[in-house]
C-alpha positions as CSV (number, residue, x, y, z in Angstrom):
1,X,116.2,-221.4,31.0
2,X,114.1,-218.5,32.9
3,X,116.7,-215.8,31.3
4,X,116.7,-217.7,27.9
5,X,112.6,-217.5,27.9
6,X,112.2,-214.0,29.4
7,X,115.1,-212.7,26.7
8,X,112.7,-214.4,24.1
9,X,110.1,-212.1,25.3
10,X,111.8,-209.0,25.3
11,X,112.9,-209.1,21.9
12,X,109.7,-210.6,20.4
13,X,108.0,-207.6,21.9
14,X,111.3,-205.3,20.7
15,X,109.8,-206.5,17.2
16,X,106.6,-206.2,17.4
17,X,106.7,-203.0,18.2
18,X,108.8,-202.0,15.6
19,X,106.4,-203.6,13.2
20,X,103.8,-201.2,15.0
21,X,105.3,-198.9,14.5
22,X,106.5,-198.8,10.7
23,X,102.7,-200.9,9.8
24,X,101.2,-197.0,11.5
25,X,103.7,-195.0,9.6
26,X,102.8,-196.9,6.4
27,X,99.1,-197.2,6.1
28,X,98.3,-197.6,2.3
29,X,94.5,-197.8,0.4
30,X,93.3,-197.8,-2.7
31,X,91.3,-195.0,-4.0
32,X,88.7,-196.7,-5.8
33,X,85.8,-194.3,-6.7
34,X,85.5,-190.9,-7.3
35,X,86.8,-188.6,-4.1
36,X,88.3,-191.9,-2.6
37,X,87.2,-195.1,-0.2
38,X,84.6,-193.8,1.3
39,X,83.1,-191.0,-0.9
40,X,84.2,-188.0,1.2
41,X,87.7,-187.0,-0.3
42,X,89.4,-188.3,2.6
43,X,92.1,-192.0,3.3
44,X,94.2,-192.4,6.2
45,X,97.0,-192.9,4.1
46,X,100.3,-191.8,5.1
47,X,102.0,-189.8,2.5
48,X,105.8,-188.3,3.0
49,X,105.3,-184.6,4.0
50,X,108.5,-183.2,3.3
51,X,108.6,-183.0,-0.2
52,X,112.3,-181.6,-2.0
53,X,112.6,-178.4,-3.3
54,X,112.1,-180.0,-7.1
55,X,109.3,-181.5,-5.6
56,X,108.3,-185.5,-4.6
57,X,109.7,-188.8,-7.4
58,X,107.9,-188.5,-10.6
59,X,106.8,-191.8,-11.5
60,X,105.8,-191.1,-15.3
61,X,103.8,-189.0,-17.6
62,X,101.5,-190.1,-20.0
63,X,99.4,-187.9,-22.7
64,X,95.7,-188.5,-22.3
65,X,92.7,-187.8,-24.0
66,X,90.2,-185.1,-23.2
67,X,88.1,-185.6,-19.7
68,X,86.7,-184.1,-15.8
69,X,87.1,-187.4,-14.9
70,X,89.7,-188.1,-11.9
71,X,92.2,-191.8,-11.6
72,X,91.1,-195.0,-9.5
73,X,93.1,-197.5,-8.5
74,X,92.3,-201.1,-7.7
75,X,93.4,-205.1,-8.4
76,X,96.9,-204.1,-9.0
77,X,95.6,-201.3,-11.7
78,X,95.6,-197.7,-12.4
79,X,91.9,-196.9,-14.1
80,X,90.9,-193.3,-16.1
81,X,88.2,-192.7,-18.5
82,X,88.8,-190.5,-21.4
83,X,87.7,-189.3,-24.6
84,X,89.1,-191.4,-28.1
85,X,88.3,-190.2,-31.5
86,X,84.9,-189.4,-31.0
87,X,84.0,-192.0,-28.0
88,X,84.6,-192.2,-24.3
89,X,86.8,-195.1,-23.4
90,X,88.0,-196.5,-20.6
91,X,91.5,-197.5,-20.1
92,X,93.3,-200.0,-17.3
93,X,96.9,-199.0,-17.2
94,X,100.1,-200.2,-15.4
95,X,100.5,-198.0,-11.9
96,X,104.1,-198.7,-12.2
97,X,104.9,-197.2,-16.0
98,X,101.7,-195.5,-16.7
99,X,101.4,-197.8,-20.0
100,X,98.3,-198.9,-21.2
101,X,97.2,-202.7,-20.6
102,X,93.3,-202.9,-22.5
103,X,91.1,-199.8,-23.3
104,X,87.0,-200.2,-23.8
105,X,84.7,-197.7,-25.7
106,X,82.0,-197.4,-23.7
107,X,79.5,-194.9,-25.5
108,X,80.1,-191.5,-28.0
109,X,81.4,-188.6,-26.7
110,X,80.8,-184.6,-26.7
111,X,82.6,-181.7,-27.7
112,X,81.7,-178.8,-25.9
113,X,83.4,-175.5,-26.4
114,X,81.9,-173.9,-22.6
115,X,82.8,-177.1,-20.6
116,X,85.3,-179.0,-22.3
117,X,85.1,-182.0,-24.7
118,X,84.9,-185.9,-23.2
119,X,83.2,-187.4,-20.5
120,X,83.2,-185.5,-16.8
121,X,82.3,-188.7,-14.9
122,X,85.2,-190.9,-12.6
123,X,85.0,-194.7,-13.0
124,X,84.8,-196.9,-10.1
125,X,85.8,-200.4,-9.1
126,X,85.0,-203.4,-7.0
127,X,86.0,-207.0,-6.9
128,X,87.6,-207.2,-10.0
129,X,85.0,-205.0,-12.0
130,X,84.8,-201.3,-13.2
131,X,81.7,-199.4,-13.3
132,X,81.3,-196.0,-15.5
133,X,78.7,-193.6,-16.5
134,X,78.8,-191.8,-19.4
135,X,78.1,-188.5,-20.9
136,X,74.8,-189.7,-22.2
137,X,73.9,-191.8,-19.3
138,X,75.4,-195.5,-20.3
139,X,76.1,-197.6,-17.0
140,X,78.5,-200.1,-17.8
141,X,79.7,-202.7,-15.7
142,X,83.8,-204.0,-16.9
143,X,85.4,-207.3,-16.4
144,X,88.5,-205.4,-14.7
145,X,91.2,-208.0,-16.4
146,X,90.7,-207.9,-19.6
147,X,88.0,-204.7,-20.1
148,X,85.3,-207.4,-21.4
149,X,81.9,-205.7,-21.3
150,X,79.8,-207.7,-18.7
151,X,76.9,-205.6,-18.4
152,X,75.3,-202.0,-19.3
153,X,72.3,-200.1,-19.3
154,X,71.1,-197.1,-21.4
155,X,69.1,-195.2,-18.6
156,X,67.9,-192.8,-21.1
157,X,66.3,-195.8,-23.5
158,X,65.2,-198.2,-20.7
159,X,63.9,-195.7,-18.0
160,X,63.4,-192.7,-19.5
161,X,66.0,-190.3,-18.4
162,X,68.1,-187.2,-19.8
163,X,71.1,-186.0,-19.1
164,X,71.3,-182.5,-17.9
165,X,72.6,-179.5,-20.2
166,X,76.7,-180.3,-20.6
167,X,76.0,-183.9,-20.3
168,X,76.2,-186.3,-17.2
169,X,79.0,-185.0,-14.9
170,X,78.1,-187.3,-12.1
171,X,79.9,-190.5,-11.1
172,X,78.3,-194.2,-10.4
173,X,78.4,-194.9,-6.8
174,X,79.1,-198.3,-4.9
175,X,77.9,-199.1,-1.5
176,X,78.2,-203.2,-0.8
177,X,76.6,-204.8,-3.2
178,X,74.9,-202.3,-5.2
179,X,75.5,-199.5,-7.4
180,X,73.7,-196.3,-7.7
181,X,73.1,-193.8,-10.0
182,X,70.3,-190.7,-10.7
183,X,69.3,-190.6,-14.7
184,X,65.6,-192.3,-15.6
185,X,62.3,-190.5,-15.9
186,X,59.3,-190.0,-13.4
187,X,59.0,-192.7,-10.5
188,X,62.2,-194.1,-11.6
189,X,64.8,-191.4,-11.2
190,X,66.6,-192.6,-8.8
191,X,68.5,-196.4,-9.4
192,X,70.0,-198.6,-7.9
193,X,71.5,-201.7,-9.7
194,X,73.1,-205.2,-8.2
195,X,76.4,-204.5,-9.4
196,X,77.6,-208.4,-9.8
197,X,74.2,-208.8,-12.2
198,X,73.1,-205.5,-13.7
199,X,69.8,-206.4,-12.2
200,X,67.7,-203.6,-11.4
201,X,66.9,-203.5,-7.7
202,X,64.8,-201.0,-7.5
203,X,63.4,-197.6,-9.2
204,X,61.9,-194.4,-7.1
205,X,61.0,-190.6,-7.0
206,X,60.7,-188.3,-9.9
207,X,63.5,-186.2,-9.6
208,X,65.7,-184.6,-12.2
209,X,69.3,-185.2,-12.0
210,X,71.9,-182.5,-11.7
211,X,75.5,-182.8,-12.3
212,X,76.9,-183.7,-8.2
213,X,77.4,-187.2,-7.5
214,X,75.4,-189.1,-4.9
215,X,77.2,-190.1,-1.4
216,X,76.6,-192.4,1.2
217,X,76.2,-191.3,4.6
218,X,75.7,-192.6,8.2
219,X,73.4,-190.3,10.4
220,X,72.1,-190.8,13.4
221,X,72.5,-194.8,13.2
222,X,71.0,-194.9,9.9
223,X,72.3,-195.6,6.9
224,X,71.3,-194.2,3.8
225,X,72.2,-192.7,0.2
226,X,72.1,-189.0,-0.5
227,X,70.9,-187.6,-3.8
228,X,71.4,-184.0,-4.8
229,X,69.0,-183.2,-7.4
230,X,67.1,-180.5,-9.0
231,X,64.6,-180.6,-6.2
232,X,67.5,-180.2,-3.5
233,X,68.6,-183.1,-1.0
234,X,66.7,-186.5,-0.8
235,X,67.8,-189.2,1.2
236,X,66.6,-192.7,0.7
237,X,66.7,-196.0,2.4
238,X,69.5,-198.1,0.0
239,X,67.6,-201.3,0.2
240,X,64.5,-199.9,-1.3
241,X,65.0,-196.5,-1.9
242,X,62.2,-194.7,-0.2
243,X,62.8,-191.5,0.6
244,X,64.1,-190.9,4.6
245,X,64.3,-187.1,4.5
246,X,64.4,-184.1,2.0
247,X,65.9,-180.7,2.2
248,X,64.5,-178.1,-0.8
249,X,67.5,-176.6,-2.4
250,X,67.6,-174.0,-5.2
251,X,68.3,-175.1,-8.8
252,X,70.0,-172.8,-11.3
253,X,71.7,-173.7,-14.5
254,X,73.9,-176.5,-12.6
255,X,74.1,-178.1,-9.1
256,X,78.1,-179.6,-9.5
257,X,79.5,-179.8,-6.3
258,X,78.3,-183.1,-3.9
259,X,76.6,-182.6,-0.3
260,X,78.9,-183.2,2.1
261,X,78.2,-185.5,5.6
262,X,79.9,-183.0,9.0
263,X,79.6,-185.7,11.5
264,X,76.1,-187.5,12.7
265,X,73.7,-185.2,11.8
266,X,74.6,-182.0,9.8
267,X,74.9,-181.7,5.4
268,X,76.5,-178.9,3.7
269,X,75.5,-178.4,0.1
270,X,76.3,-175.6,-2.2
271,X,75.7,-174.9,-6.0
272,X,76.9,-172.1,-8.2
273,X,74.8,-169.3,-10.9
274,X,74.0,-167.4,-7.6
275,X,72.3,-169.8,-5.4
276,X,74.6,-169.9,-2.6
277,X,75.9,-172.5,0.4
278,X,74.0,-173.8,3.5
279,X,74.0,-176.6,6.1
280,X,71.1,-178.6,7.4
281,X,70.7,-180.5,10.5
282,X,69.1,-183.9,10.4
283,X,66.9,-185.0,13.2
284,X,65.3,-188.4,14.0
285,X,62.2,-189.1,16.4
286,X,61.4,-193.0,16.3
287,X,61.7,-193.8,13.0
288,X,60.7,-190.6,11.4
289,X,63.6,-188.3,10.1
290,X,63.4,-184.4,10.4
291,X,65.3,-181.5,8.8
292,X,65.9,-177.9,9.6
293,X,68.0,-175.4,8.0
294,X,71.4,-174.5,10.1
295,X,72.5,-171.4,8.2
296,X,72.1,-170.3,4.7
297,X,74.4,-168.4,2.9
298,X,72.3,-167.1,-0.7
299,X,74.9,-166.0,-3.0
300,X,77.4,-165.7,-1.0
301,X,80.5,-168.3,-0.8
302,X,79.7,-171.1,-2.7
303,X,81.7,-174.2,-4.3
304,X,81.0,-174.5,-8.1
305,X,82.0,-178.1,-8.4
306,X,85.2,-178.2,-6.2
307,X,83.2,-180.5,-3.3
308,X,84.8,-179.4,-0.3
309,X,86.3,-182.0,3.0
310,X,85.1,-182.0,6.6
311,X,87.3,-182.5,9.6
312,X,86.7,-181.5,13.1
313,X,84.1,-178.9,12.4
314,X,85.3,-177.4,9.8
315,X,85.0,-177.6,5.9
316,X,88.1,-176.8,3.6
317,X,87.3,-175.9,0.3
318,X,88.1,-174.0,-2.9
319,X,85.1,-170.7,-2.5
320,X,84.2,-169.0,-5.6
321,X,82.0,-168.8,-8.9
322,X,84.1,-167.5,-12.0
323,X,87.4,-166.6,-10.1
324,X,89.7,-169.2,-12.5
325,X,93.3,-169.4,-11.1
326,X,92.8,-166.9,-7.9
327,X,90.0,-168.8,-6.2
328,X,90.8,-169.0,-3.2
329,X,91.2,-172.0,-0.6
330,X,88.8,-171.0,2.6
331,X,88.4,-172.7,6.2
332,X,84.6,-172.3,7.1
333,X,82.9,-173.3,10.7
334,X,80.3,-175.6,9.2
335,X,78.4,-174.5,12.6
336,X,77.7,-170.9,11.1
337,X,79.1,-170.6,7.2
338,X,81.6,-168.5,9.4
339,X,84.6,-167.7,7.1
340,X,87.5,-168.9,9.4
341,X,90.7,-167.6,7.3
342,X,91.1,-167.1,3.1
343,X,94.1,-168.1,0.9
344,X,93.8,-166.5,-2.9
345,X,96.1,-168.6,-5.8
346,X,94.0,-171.7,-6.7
347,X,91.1,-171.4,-8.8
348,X,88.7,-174.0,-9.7
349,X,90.5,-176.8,-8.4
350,X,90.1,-179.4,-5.7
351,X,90.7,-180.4,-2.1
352,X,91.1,-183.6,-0.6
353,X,91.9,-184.9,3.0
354,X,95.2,-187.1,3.3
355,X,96.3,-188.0,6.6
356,X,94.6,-185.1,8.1
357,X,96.6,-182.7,6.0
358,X,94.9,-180.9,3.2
359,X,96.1,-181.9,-0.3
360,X,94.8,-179.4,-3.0
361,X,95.0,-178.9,-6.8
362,X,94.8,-175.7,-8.1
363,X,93.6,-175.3,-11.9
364,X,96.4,-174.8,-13.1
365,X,98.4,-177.6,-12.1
366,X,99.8,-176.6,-8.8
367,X,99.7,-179.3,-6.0
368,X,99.9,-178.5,-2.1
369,X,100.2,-179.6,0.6
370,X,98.5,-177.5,3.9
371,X,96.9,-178.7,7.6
372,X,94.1,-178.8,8.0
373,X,93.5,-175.9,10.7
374,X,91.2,-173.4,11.5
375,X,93.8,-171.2,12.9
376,X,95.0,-170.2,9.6
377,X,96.5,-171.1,6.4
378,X,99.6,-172.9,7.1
379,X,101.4,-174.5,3.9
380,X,103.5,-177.7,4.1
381,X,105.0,-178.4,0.8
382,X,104.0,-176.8,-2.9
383,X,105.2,-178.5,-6.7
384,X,103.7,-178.7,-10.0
385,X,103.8,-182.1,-12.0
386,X,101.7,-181.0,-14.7
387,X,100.2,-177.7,-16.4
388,X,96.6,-177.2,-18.4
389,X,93.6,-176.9,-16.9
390,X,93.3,-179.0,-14.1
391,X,90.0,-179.6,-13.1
392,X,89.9,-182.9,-11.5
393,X,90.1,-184.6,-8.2
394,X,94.0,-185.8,-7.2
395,X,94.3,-189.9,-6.2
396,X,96.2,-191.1,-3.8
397,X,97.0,-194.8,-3.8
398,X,99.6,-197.0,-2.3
399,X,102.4,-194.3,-1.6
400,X,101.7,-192.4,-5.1
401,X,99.5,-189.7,-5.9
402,X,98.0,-189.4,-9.4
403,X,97.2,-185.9,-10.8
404,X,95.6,-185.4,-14.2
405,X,94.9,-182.5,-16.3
406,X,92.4,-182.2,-19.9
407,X,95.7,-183.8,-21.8
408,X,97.6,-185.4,-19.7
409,X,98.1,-187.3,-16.4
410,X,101.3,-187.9,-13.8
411,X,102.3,-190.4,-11.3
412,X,104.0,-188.9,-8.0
413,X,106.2,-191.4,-5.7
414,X,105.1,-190.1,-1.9
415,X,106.1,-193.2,-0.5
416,X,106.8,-192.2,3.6
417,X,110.8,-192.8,4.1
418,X,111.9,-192.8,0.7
């Protein structure tokens, strides 16, 4: 009986472990809002590394209409927002075929020779709903099974707001039950929206809105919402949306790229048209917050609107103003604005953080894969699914990633093991 029982044991805890073991190799997410879970261009998914010469398992490729806009997954659906005719419309496809399953318009479009024609905003989604905002500043809320209309708001009309030059750029942003966006008028630029109702929860500050999205950050045991506007940085309490702390930041032409949280207490920001790249630190005494510039770097290495990732004390990130297909991808010390190493070849693409490896797309279509050291640049894996200019964020989703470019978009299988 004893040897029965204790055999029992051993290989109950033979299979647990394995289950350990393959549950830590496969760690899957959704990436359900623009730059991922939480806002920062990083998941701890595990994707496979070791991609073949002819490069990982394409899925499928679809044509799409013209948009900035990146993929979101969520509620067994693949999302992207697009341009149609002459309207922005959001469609819910299948993330196994690519095909669609409803499509919404959601407001008019633009066609802009200088930028590119069709909205420049990511969709995002939460408990069974999708949230957009659109070139000319409509916040919709979508019934995510059927693309039903369940509630909007015309930020310009209702609280006095404009879009700045090329048209909103900047996605909605959810944080538990609300949903956040900058676009209305004096003492009611900032908003912030229950995003089961619609209901306004609250209106504040007078600032103008730029084209980077708004994060949500954790520092020093607070949290909080950070805006980056015309004005610079302004942090505000989400509940009520007083303002915690500012940091004045130049305005020139467009602010693109969003601020970026390196651990408890520092921000990086930078902005293109000369202006340059810095980092603050942000202090608290009791409850009163303080900031203090950490370095500033005045047209010097800037990201346009390629937002770069944090790990470790570093920030990874595509560095340059007009240098399209060569920009290259740069390790900084977020400490200093030290440049760490430099790799020419992407242009103005983007970076993201997947598994602690660096996963970037360069303008053009190229996808790679690189760690994440300060050392130097040390590629993993390189292919390219698709070709035209590829400005948008990658998605990575449930063993797949999701690449897009102005007309078309592709699903890559990087399940780990297959």
């Amino acid at each position: 009986m004893h040897i029965r029982f204790f055999a029992s044991i051993r290989i109950w805890v033979a299979v647990w472990s394995i289950a350990m073991v393959l549950g830590a190799n496969t760690i899957a997410a959704e990436w359900p809002q623009y730059r991922g879970p939480e806002h920062n261009g990083a998941t701890p998914e595990k994707i496979d590394t070791h991609w073949p010469t002819a490069g990982p398992k394409v899925e499928w490729k679809i044509p799409l209409g013209s948009s900035l806009g990146s993929f979101i997954t969520g509620g067994g659906k693949v999302f992207v927002y697009e341009m149609r005719g002459d309207k922005e419309a959001c469609f819910a496809l299948d993330p196994s075929t690519g095909k669609p399953i409803w499509s919404t318009d959601v407001d008019k479009s633009i066609f802009d020779k200088d930028g590119g024609d069709g909205p420049r905003s990511t969709p995002a989604f939460s408990d069974g709903r999708v949230y957009l905002l659109s070139t000319y500043l409509t916040l919709a809320c979508l019934d995510a099974s059927d693309g039903k209309v369940l509630w909007s708001h015309d930020l310009k009309g209702e609280f006095g707001g404009s879009a700045p030059h090329w048209g909103n750029a900047a996605s909605p942003l959810i944080d538990g039950d609300m949903i956040f966006a900058c676009g209305g008028g004096r003492g009611q630029s900032l908003l912030a929206f229950e995003k089961a109702t619609g209901k306004l929860a609250w209106k504040s500050q007078d600032d103008a809105p730029t084209h980077a999205s708004p994060i949500p950050a954790d520092l020093l045991g607070v949290h909080q919402i950070i805006f980056f506007t015309v004005k610079g940085l302004v942090s505000v309490d989400p509940k009520t949306g007083d303002a915690l702390w500012r940091a004045a930041f130049p305005f020139r032409v467009s602010t693109a790229a969003s601020p970026v949280v390196c651990g408890d207490d520092i921000v990086y920001s930078s902005a293109g048209y000369g202006v340059g790249a810095g980092a603050f630190r942000v202090a608290k005494q009791g409850g009163r917050f303080t900031v203090s510039p950490l370095w500033r770097n005045p047209g010097g290495d800037i990201n346009h609107w390629s937002t770069p990732v944090y790990k470790d004390g570093y920030l990874y990130g595509l560095y340059g103003f007009k240098e399209f297909h060569t920009e290259p991808l740069k390790c900084i010390d977020v400490m200093t604005g030290d440049e760490k190493w430099s790799r020419p070849g992407f242009g103005q693409g983007q970076v993201l953080l997947v598994d602690g490896n660096l996963l970037v797309q360069g303008d053009t279509g190229q996808l790679v894969l690189a760690r994440a050291s300060p050392e130097s640049y040390q590629e993993i894996a390189r292919f390219h699914p698709i070709s035209g200019k590829c400005w948008t964020d990658p998605a990575v989703a449930n063993g797949h990633i999701y690449v897009r470019s102005q007309t078309g978009g592709a699903c890559l299988d990087v399940t780990p093991g297959k």
